[in-house]
PAVOLO-651175 format. One line per 3 residues: number of its first residue (from 1); for each residue x, y negated, z of N, C-alpha, C. Coordinates in nm, 4 decimals. Layout:
! residues N
NUM = X,Y,Z,X,Y,Z,X,Y,Z ~ ...
! end
This chain:
! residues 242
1 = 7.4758,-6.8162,10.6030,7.5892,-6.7259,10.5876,7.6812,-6.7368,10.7095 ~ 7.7048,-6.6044,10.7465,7.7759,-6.6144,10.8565,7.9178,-6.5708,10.8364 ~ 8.0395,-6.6389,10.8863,8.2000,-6.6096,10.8298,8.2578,-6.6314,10.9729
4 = 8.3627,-6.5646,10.9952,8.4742,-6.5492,11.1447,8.6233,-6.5870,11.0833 ~ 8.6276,-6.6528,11.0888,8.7874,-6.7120,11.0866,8.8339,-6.6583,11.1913 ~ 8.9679,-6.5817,11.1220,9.0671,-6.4917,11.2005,9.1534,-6.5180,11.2300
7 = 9.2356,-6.4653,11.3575,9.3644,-6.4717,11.3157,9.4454,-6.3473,11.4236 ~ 9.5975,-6.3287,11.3899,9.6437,-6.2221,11.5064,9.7885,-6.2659,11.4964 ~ 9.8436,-6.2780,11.6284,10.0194,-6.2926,11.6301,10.0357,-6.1273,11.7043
10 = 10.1834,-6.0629,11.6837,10.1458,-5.9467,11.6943,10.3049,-5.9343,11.7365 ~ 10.3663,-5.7801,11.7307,10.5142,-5.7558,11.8056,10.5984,-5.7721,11.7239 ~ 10.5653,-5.7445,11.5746,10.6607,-5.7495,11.5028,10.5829,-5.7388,11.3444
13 = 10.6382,-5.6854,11.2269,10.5696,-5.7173,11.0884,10.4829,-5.6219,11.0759 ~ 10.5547,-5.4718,11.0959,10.4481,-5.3624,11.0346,10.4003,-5.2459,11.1301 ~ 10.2457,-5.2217,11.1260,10.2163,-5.1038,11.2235,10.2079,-5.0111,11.2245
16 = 10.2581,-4.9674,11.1004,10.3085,-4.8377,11.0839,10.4427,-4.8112,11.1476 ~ 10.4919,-4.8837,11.2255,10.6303,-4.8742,11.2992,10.5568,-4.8661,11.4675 ~ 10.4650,-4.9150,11.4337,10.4108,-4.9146,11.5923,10.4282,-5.0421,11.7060
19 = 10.4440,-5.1448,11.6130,10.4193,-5.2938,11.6005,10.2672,-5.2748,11.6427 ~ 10.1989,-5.4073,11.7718,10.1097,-5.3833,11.7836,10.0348,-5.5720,11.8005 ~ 9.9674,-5.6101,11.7936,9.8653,-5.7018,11.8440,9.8848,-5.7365,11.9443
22 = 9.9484,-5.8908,11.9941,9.9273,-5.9397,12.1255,9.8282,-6.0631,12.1594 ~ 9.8048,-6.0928,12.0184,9.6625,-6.2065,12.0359,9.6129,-6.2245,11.9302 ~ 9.4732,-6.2214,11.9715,9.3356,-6.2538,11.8166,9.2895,-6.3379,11.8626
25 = 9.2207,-6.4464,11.7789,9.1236,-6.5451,11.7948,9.0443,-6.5405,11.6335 ~ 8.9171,-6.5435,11.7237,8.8199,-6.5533,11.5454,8.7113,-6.6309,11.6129 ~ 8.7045,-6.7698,11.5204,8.6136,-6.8808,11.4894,8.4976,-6.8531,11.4211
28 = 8.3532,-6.8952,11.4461,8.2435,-6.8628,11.3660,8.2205,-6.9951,11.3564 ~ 8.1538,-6.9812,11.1862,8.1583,-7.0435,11.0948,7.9743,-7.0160,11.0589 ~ 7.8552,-7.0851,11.0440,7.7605,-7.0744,11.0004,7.7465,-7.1741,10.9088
31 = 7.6900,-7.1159,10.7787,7.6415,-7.2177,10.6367,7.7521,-7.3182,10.6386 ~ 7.8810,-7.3098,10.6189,8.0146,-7.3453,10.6566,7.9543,-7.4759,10.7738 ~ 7.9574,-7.4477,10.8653,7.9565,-7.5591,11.0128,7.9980,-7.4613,11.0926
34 = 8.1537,-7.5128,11.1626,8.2256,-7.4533,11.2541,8.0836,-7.4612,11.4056 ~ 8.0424,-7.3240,11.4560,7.9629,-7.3319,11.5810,8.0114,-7.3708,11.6867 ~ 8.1470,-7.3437,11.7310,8.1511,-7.3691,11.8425,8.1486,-7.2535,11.9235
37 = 8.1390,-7.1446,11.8856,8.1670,-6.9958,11.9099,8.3042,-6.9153,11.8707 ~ 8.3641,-6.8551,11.9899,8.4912,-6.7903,11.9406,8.5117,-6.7285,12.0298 ~ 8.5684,-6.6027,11.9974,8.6773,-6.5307,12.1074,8.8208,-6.5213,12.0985
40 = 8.8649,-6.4865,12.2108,9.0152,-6.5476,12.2027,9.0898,-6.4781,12.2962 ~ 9.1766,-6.3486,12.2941,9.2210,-6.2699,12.3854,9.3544,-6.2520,12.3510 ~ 9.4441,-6.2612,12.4615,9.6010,-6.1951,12.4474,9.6001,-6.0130,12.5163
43 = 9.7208,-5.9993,12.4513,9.7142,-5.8174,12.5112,9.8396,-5.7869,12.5549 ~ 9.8413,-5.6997,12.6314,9.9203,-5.5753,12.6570,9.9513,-5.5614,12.6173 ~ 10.1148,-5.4938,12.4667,10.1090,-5.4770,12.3679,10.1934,-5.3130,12.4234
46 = 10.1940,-5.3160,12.5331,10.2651,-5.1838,12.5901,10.3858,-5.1534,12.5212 ~ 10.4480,-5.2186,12.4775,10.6004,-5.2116,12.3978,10.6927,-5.3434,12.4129 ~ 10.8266,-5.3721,12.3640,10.8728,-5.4761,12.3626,10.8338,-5.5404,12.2319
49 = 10.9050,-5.6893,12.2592,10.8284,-5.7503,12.1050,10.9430,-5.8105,12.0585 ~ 10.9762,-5.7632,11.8994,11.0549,-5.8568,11.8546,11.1110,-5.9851,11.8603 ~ 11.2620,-5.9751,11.8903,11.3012,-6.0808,11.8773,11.2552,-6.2044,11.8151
52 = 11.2503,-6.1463,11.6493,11.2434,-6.2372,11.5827,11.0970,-6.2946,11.5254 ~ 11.0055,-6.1683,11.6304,10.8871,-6.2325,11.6425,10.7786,-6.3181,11.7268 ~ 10.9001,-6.3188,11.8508,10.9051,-6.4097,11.9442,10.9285,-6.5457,11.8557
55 = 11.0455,-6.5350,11.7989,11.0586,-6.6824,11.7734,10.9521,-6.7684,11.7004 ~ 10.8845,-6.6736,11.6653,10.7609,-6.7643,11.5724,10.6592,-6.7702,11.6895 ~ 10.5910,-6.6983,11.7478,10.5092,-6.7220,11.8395,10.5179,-6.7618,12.0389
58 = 10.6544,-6.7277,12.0103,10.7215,-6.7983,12.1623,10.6959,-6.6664,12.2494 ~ 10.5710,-6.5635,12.2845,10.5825,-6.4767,12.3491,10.6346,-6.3400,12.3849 ~ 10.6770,-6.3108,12.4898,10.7409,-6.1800,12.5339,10.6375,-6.0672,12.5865
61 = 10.7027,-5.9617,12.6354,10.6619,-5.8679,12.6626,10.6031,-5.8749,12.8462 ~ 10.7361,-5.9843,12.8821,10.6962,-6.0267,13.0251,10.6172,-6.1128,13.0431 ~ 10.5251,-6.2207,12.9764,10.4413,-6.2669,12.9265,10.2825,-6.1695,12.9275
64 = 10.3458,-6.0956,12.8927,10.2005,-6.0195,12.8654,10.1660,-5.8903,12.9487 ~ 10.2389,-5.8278,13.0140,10.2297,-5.7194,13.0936,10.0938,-5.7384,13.1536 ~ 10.0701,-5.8276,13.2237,9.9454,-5.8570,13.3064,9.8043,-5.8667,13.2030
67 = 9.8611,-5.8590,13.0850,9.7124,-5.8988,13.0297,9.6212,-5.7775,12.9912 ~ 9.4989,-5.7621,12.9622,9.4378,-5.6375,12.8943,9.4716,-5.5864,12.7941 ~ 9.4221,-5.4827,12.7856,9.4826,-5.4005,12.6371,9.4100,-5.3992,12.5663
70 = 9.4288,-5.3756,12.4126,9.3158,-5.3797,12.3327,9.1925,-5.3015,12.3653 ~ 9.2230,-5.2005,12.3495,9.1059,-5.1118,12.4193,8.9804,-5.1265,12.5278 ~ 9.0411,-5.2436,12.6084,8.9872,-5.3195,12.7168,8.9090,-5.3859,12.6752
73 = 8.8991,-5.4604,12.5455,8.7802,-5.5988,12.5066,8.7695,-5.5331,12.3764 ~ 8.7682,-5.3832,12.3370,8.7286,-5.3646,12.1435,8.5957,-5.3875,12.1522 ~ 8.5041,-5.3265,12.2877,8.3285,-5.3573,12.2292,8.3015,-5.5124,12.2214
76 = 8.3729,-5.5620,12.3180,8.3169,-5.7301,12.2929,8.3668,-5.7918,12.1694 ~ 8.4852,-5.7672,12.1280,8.5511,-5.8489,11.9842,8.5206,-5.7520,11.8535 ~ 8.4406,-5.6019,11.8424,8.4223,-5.5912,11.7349,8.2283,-5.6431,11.7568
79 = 8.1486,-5.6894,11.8465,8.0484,-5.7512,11.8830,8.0679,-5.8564,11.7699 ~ 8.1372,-5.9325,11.7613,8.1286,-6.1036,11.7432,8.1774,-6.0865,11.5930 ~ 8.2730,-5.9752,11.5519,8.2984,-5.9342,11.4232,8.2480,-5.9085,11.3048
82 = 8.1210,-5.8161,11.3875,8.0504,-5.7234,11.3138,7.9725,-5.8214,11.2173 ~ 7.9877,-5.7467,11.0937,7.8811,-5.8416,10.9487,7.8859,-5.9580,10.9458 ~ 7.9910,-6.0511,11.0166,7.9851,-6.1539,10.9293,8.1302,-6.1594,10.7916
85 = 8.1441,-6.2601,10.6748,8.2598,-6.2325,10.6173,8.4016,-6.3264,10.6913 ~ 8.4940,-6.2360,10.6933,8.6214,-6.2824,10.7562,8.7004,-6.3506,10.6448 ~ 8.7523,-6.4885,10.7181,8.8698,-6.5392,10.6225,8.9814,-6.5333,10.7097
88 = 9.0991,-6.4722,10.6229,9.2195,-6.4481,10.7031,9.3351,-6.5472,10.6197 ~ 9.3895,-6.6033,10.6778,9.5323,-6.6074,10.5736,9.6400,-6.4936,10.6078 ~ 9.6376,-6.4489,10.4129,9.7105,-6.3288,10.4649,9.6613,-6.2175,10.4577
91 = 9.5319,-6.2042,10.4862,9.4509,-6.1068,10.4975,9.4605,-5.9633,10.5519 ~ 9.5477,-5.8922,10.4275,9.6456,-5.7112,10.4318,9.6995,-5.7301,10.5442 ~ 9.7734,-5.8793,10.6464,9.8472,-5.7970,10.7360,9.7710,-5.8059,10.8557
94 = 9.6754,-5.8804,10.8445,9.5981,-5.8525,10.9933,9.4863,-5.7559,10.9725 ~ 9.4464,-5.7167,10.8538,9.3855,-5.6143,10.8034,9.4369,-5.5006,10.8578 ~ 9.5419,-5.4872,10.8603,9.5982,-5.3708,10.8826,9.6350,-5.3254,11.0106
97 = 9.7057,-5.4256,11.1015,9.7370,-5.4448,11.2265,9.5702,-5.4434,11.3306 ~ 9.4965,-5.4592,11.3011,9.2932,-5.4235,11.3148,9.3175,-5.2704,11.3053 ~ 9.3320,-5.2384,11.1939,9.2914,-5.1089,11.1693,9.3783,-4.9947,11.2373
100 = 9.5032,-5.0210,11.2368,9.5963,-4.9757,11.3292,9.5406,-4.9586,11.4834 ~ 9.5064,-5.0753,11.5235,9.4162,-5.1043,11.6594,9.3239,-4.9802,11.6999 ~ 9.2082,-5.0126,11.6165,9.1190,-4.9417,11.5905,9.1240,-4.7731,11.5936
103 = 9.1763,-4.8005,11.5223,9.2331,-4.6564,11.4765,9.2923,-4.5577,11.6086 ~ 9.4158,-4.6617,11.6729,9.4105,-4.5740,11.8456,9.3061,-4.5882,11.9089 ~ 9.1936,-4.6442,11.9009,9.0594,-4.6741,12.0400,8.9927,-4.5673,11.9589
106 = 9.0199,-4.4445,11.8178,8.9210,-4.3720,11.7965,8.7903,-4.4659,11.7440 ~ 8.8188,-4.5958,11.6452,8.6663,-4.6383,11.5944,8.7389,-4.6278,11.4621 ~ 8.6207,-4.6701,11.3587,8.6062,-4.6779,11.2238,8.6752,-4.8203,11.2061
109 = 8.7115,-4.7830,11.0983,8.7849,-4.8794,11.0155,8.7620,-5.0282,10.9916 ~ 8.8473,-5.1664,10.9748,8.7277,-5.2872,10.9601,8.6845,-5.2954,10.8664 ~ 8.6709,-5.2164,10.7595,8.5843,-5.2136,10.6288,8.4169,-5.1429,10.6789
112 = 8.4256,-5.0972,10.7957,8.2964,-5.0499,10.8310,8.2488,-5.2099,10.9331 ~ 8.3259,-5.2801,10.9345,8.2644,-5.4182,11.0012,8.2127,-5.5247,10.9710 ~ 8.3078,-5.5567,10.8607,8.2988,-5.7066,10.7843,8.1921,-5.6615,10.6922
115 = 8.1633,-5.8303,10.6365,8.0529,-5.7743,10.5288,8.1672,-5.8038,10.3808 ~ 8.2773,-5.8514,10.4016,8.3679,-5.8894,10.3397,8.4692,-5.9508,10.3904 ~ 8.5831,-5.9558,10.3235,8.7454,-6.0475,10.3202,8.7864,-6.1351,10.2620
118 = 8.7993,-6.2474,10.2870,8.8091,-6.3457,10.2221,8.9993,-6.4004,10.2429 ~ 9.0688,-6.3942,10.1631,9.1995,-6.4654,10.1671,9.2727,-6.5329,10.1143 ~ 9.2786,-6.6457,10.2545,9.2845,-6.7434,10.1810,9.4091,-6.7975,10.0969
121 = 9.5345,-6.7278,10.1383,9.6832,-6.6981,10.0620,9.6324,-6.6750,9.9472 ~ 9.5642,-6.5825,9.9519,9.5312,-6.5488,9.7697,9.4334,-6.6410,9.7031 ~ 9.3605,-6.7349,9.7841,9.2664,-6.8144,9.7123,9.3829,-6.9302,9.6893
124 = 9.4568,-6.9771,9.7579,9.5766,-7.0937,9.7703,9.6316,-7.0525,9.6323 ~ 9.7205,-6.9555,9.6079,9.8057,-6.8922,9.4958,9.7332,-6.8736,9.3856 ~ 9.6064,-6.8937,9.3752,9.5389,-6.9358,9.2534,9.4701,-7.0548,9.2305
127 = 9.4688,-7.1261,9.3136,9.4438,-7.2803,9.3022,9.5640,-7.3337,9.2807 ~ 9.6600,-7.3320,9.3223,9.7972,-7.3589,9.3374,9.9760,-7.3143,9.3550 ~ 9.9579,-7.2324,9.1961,10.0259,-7.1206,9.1150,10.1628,-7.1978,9.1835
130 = 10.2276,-7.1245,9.2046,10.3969,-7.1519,9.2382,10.4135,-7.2605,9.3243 ~ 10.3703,-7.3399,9.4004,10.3629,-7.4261,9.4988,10.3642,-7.2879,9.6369 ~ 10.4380,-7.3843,9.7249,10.4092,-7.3276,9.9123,10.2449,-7.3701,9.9321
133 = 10.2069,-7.2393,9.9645,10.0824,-7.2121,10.0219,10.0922,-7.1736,10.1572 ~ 10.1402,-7.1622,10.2552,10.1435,-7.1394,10.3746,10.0625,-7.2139,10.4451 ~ 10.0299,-7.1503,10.5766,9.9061,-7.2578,10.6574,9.9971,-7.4146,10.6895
136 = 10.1096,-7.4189,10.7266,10.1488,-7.5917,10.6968,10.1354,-7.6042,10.5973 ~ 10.1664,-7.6039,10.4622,10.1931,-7.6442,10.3275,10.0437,-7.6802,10.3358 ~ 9.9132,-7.6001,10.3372,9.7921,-7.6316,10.2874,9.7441,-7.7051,10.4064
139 = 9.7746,-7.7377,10.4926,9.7395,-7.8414,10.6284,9.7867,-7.9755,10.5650 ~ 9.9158,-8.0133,10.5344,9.9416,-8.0957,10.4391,9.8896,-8.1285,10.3168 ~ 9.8473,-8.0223,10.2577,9.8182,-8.0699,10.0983,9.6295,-8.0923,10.1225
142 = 9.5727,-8.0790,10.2835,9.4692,-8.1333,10.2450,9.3944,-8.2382,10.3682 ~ 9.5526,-8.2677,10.4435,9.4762,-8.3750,10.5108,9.4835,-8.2914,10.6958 ~ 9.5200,-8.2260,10.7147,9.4144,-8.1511,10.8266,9.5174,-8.1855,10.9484
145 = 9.5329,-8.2188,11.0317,9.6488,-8.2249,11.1419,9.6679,-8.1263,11.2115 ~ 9.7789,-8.0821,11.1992,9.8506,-8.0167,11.2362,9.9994,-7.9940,11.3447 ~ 9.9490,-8.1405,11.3956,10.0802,-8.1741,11.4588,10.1172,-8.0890,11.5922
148 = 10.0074,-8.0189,11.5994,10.0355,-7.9310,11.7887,10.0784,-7.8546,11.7416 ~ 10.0677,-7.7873,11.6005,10.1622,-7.6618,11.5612,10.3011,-7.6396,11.5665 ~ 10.3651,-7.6334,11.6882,10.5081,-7.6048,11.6831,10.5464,-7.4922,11.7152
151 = 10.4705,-7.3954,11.8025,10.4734,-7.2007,11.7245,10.3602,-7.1830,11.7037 ~ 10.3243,-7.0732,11.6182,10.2257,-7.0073,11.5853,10.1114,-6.9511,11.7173 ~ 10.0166,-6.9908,11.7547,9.9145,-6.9456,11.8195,9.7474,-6.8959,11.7263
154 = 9.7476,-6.7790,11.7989,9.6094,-6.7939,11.6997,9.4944,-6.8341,11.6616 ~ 9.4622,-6.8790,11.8448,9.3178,-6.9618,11.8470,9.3514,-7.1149,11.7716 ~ 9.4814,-7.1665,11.7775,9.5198,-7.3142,11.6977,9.5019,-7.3207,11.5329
157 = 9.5406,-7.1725,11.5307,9.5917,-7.1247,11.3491,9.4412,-7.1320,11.3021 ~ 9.3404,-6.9752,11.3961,9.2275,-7.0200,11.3513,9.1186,-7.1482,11.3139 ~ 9.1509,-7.2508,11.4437,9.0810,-7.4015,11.3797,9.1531,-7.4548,11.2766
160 = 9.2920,-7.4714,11.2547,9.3432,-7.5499,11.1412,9.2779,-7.4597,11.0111 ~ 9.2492,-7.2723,11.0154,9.2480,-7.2815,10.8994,9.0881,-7.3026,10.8613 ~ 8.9625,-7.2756,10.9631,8.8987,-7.3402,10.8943,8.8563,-7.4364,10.8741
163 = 8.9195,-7.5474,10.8594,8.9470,-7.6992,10.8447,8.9786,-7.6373,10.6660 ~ 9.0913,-7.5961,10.6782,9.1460,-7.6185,10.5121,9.0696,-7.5055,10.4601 ~ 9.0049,-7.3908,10.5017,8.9112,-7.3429,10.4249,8.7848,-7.4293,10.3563
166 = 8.7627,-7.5114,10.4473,8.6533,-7.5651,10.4180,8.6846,-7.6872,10.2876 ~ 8.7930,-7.7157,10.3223,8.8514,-7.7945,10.2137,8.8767,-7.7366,10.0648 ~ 8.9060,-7.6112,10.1176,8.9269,-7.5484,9.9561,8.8374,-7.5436,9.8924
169 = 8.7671,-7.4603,9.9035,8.6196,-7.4352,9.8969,8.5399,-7.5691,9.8646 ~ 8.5323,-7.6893,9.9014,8.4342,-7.7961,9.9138,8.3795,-7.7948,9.7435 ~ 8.4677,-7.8003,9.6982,8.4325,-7.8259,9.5170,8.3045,-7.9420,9.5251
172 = 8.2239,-7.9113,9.4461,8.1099,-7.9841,9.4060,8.0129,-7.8960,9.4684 ~ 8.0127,-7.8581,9.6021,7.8787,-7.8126,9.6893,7.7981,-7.8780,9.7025 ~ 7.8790,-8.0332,9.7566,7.7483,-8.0953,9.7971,7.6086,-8.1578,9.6449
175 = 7.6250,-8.0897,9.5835,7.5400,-8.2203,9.4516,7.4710,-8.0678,9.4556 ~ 7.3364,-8.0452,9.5115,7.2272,-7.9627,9.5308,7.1346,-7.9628,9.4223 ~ 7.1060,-7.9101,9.3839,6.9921,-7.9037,9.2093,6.8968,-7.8072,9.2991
178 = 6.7517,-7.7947,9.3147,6.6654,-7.7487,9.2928,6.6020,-7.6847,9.2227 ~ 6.6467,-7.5420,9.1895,6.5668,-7.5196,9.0079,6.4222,-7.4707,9.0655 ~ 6.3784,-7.4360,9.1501,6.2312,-7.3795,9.1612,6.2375,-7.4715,9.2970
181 = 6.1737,-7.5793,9.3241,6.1052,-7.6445,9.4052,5.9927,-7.5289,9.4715 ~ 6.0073,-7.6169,9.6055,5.9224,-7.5011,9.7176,5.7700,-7.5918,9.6582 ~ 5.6526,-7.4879,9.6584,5.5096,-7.5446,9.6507,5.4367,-7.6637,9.6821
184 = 5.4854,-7.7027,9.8253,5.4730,-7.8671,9.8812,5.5475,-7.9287,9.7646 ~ 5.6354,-7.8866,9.7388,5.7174,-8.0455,9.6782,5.6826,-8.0450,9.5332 ~ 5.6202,-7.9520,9.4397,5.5847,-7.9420,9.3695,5.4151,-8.0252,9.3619
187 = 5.3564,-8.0233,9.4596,5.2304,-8.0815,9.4699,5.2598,-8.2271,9.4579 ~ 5.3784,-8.2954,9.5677,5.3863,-8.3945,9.6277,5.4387,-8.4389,9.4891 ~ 5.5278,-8.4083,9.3716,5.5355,-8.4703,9.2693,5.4466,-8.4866,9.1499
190 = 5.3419,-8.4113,9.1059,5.1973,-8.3758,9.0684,5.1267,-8.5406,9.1107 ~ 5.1286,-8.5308,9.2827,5.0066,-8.6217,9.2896,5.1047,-8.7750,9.2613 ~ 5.2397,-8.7573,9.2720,5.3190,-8.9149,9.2192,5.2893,-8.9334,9.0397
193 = 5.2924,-8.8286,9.0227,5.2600,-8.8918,8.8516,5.0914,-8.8867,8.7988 ~ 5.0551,-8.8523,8.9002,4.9194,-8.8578,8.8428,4.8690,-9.0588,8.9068 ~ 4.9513,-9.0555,9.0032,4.9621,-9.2031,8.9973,4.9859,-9.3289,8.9858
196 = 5.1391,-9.2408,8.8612,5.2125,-9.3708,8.8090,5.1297,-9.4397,8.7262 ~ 5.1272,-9.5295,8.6825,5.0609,-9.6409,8.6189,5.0841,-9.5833,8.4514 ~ 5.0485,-9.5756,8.3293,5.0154,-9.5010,8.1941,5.1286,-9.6387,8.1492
199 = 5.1763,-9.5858,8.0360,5.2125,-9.6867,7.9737,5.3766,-9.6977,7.9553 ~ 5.4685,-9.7698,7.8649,5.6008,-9.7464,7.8720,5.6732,-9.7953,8.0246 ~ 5.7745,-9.7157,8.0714,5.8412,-9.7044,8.1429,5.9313,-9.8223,8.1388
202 = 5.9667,-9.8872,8.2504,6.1059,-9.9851,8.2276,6.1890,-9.9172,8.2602 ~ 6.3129,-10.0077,8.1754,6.4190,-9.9497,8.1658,6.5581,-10.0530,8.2396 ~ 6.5950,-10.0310,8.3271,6.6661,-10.1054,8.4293,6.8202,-10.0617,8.3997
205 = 6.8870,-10.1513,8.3028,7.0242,-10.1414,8.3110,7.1262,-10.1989,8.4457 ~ 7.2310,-10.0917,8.4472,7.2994,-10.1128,8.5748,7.3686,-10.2403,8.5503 ~ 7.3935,-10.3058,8.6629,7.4972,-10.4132,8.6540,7.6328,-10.3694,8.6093
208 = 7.7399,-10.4872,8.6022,7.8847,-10.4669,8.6428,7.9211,-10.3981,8.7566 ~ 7.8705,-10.3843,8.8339,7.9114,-10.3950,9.0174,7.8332,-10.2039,9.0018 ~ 7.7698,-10.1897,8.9622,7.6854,-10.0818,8.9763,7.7960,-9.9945,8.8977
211 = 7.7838,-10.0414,8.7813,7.8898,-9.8986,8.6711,8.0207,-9.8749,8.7533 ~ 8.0834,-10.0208,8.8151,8.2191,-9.9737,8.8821,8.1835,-9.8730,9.0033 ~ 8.1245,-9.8933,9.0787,8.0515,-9.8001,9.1584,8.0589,-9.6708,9.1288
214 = 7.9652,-9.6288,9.0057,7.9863,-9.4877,8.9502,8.1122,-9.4831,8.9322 ~ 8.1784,-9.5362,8.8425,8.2868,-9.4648,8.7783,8.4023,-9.4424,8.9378 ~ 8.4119,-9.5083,9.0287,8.4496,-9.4565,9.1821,8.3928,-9.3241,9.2174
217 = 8.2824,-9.3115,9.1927,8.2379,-9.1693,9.2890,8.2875,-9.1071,9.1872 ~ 8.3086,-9.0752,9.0208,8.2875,-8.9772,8.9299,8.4717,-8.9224,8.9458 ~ 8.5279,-9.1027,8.9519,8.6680,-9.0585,8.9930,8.7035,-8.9657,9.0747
220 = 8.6813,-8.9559,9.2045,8.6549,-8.8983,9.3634,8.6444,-8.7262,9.3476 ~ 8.4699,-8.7455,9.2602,8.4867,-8.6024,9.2106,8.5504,-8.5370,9.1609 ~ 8.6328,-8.6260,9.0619,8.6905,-8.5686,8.9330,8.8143,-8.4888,8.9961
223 = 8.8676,-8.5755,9.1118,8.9952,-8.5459,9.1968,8.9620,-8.4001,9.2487 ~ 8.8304,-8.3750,9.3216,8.7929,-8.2848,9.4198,8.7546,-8.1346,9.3515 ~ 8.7214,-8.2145,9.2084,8.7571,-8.0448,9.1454,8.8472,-8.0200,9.0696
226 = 8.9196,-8.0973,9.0664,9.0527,-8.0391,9.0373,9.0354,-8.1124,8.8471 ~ 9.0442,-8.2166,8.8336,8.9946,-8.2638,8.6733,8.8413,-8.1843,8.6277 ~ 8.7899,-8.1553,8.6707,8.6582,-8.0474,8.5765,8.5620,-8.1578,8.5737
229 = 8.5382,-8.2717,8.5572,8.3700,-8.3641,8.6150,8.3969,-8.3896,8.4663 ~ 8.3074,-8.3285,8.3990,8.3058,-8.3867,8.2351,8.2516,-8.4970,8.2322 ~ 8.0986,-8.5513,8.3885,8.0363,-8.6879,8.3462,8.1459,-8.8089,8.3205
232 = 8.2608,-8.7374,8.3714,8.3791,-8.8574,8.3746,8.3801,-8.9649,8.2280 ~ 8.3960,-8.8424,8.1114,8.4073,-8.8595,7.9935,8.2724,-8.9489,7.9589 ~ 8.1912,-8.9449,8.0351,8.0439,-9.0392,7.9761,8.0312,-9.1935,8.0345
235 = 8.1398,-9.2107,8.0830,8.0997,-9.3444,8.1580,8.1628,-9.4522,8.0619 ~ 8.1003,-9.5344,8.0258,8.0971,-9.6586,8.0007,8.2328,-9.7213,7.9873 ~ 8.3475,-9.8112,7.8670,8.4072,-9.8374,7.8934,8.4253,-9.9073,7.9952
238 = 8.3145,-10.0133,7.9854,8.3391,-10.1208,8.0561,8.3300,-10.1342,8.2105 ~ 8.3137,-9.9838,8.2944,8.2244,-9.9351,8.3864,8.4395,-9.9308,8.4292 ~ 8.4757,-9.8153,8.3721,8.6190,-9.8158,8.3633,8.7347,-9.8930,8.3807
241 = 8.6894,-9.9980,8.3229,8.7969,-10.1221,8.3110,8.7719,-10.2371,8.4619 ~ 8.6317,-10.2131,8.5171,8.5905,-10.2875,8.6215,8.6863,-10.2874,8.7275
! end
């Protein structure tokens, strides 16, 4: 599965005012493993830029005069775009501020790009009803450093967030079940029992040292999905009390 972690600092809030895009950065993400692939462009924004949207991202208009315009890099950055799913924090407003883009270069919409939208504000606000979800708040609430963040940049925003995407998301991925085994491995277990030895099975109770063991990892889990590990409820008092 292929996913682009997004991001855009821009002139001001809305582009229907004619607020425009002065920098994107989008991170690719394969079978969630950050590649090591990204693009990363500032623009022209051919207007002045809010005051007060300077103050979050530090840049001006004199800053950017020299740089390209969108129009200048749309075939290469809707290239790297195209069909994979985007996670935005936020999503609607860089959704929109894209399409705005777009929309003056004369292309189709980013619903004709992505294979989907993923956001992660809205995945935050339902994991974590009435709490600050903002990209610090969830940099904090899962570990991720964040300390170079002192304005908003996008190629920075994009690595921190998929750090905490990946965190959200982690749940119980890693514990893999097999329900239809590939043909080899189906053989390769065939010819193990056709050579276990006939007869009752032993039965090997865990130690002390072993149950505390489990009941650590079941804890761990129990944390990582949020209370849901029902094996919790099956462990052993005495596994507990260790």
């Amino acid at each position: 599965m292929r996913q682009i972690v997004l991001d855009t600092e821009t002139t001001g809030l809305d582009p229907r005012q004619g607020h425009r895009i002065i920098e994107i950065a989008a991170l690719e993400v394969v079978d969630r493993r950050p590649t090591g692939r990204h693009v990363h462009f500032y623009f022209n924004p051919e207007r002045e830029i809010d005051p007060a949207a300077t103050e979050v991202h530090g840049m001006t208009w004199e800053d950017l005069k020299d740089r390209p315009r969108f129009r200048d890099v749309v075939g290469e950055l809707c290239e790297f775009l195209r069909g994979a799913e985007w996670v935005i924090h936020n999503a609607p407003f860089d959704v929109a501020f894209l399409d705005a883009e777009l929309g003056l270069c004369e292309l189709p919409p980013c619903a004709k790009l992505h294979a989907r939208v993923i956001d992660t504000l809205a995945l935050a606000r339902e994991q974590f009803p009435g709490k600050r979800n903002s990209l610090d708040a969830l940099c904090e609430r899962f570990g991720v450093d964040n300390a170079e963040r002192t304005l908003h940049g996008a190629l920075l925003d994009t690595r921190l967030l998929a750090d905490v995407y990946l965190a959200m998301t982690r749940g119980q991925e890693s514990l893999t079940i097999d329900i239809a085994p590939h043909a080899d491995t189906r053989a390769a277990v065939a010819d193990v029992r056709a050579a276990r030895p006939r007869g009752p099975l032993p039965v090997l109770a865990p130690d002390a040292g072993e149950l505390a063991a489990h009941f650590a990892y079941l804890e761990a889990l129990d944390r990582e999905s949020k209370g849901r590990c029902l094996w919790l409820a099956a462990v052993p008092p005495a596994a507990a009390a260790a």
